[in-house]
C-alpha positions in Angstrom: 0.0 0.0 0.0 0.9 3.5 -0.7 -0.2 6.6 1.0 -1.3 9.1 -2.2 -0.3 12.4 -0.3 0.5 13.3 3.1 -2.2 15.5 3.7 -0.7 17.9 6.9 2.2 18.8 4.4 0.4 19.1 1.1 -2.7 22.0 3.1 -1.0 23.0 6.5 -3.9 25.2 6.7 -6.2 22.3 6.6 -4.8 20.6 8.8 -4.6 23.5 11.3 -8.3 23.6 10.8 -9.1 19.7 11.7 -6.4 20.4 14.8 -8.9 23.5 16.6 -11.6 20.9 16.0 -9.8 18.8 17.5 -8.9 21.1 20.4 -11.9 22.3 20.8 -13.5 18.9 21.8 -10.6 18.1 23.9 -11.4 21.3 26.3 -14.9 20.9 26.2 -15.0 18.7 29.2 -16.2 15.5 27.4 -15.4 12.2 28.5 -12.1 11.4 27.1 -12.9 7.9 26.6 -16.4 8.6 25.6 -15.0 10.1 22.5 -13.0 7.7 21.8 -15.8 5.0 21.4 -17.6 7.7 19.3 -14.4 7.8 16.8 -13.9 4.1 16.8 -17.7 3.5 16.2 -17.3 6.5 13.4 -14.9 4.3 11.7 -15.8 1.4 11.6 -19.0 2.4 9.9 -16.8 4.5 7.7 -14.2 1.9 6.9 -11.4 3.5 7.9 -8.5 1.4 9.0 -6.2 4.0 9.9 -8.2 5.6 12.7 -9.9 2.2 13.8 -6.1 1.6 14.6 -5.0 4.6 16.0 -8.4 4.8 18.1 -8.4 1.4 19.7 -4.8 1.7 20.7 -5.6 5.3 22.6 -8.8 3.7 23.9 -6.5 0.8 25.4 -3.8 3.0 26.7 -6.5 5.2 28.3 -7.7 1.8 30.1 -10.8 0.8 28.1 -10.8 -3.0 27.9 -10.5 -6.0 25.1 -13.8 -6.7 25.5 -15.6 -3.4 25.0 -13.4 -2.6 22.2 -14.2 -6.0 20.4 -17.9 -5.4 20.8 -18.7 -1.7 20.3 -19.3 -2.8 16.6 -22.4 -5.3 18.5 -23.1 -2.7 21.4 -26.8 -3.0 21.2 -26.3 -6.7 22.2 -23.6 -6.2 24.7 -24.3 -5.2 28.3 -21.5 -3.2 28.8 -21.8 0.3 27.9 -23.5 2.8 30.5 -27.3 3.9 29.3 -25.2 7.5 28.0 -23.0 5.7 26.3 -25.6 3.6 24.2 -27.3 6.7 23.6 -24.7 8.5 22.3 -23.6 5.4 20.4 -27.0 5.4 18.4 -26.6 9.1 17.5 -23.4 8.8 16.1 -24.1 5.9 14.0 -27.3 8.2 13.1 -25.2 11.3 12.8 -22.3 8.7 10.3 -25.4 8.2 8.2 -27.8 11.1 8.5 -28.6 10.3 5.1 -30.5 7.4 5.7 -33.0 8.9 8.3 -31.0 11.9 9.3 -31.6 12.3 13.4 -35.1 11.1 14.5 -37.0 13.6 17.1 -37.2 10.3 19.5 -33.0 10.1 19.4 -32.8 13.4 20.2 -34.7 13.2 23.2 -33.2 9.9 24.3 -29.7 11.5 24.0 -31.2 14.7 25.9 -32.1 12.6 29.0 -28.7 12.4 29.7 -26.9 15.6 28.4 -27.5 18.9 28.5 -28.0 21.3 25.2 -24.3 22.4 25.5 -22.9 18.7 25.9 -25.5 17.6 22.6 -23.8 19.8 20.2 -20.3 18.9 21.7 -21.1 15.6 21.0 -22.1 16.1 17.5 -18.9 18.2 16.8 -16.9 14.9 18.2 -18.8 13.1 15.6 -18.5 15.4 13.2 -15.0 15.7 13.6 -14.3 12.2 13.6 -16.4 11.6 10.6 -14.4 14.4 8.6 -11.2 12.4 9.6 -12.1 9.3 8.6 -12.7 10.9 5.5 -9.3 13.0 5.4 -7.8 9.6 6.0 -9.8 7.3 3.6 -8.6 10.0 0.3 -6.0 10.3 1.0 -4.6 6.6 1.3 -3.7 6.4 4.5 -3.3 2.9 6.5 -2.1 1.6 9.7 1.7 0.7 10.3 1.9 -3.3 11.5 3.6 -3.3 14.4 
């Protein structure tokens, strides 16, 4: 495999862009780890190796376990993620496809029990931003390193 261009180099701007997205999550006060389930569920709908990679290994390191990793892609049938978590789950997996059914009124309030308005359009910027990476990554050829 071959990456087609590294993309940081080719735009700095770009990339300087994606990085106060990135920062802004990061200082928003949300769950660390929560976002990280949000990008690795983001990419594995999207396909994207690179960050599926590069997300489970910071998940790991920041203590989540083997066997919430290996099942986020099954969460609905797995009976370890809190009620927030499965909530914010389905609306990223809504929010990866909003053209399918874009964000059902009955999601939003499901999601609302358990976050404020401030925290819900946090969370969508998490998923946007993840979803905008995946996509970064996927053009541009990128692919994880074996170890």
């Amino acid at each position: 495999m071959k990456v087609r261009l590294i993309h940081a180099s080719a735009n700095p701007g770009a990339m300087q862009a994606m990085m106060k997205l990135e920062g802004f999550i990061k200082t928003s006060g949300l769950d660390a780890k929560l976002y990280e389930l949000i990008k690795i569920r983001a990419s594995q709908i999207n396909g994207c190796a690179y960050c599926l990679d590069m997300h489970t290994r910071d998940s790991r390191k920041m203590g989540e376990t083997e066997q919430r990793l290996y099942l986020l892609s099954a969460w609905r049938e797995a009976p370890f993620y809190s009620d927030k978590e499965r909530v914010v789950l389905e609306l990223t997996e809504a929010v990866t496809r909003i053209s399918e059914q874009g964000v059902p009124q009955d999601l939003y309030e499901k999601v609302r029990a358990h976050v404020d308005e401030e925290e819900y359009v946090t969370i969508i910027m998490a998923i946007n931003t993840i979803n905008a990476w995946n996509r970064i990554a996927i053009s541009t050829g990128m692919f994880p390193e074996k170890e």
